[in-house]
C-alpha positions in Angstrom: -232.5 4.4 -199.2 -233.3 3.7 -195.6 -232.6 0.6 -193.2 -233.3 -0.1 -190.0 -230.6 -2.3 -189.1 -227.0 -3.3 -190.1 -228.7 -6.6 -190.9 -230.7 -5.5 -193.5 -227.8 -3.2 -195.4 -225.9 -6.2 -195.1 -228.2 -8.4 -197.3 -229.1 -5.7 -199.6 -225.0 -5.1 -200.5 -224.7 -9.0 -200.4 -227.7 -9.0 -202.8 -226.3 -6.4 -204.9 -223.1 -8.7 -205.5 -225.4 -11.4 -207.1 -227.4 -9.6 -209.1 -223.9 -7.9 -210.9 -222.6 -11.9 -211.3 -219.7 -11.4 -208.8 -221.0 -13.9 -206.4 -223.2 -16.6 -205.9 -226.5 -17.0 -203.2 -223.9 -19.6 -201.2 -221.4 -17.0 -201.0 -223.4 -14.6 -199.7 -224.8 -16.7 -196.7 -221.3 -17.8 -196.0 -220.3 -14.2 -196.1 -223.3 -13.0 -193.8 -223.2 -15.9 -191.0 -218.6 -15.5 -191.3 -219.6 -11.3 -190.8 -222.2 -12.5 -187.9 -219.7 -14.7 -185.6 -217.1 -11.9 -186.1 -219.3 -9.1 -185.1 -220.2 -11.8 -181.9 -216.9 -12.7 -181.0 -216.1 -8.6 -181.2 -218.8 -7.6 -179.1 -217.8 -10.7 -176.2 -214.1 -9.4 -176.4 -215.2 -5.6 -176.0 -217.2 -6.6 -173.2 -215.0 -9.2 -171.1 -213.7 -7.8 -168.2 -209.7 -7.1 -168.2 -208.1 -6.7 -164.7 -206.0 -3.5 -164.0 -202.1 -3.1 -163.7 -202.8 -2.1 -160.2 -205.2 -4.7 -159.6 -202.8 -7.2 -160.5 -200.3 -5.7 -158.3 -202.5 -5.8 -155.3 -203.3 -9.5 -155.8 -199.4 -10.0 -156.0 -198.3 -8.4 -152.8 -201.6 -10.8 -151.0 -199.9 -13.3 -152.3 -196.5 -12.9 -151.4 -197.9 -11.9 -148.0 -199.7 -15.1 -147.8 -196.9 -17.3 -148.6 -194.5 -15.4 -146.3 -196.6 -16.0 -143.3 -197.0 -19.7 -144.3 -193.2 -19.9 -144.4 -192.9 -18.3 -140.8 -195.7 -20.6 -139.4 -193.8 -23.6 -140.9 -190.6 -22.2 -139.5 -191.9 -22.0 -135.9 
């Protein structure tokens, strides 16, 4: 057997679980549309940019070096 997408296997192993009476058609779309948003939200979360240890670092000491000078300038 041959498929040219996830998709389709999917269905066809959703289908299968009908036709042997362990689910019904309702539980199969639920099942397919559930597997759907998961596979979404995956993909976003593999894809959303996460900031380095030393990145944070850097923006730490800028900041403390910002408020440092604004504490000298008030002081003057």
């Amino acid at each position: 057997r041959h498929f040219n997408s996830f998709s389709q296997a999917a269905a066809e192993a959703g289908k299968s679980r009908i036709y042997g009476g362990i689910h019904f058609e309702f539980d199969n779309a639920a099942g397919l549309a559930m597997g759907k948003n998961v596979a979404h939200w995956a993909l976003q979360s593999l894809n959303s940019p996460v900031p380095e240890p030393v990145t944070l670092l850097a923006m730490g000491a800028g900041l403390a070096a910002l408020l440092r000078r604004r504490r000298r300038a008030a002081s003057e």
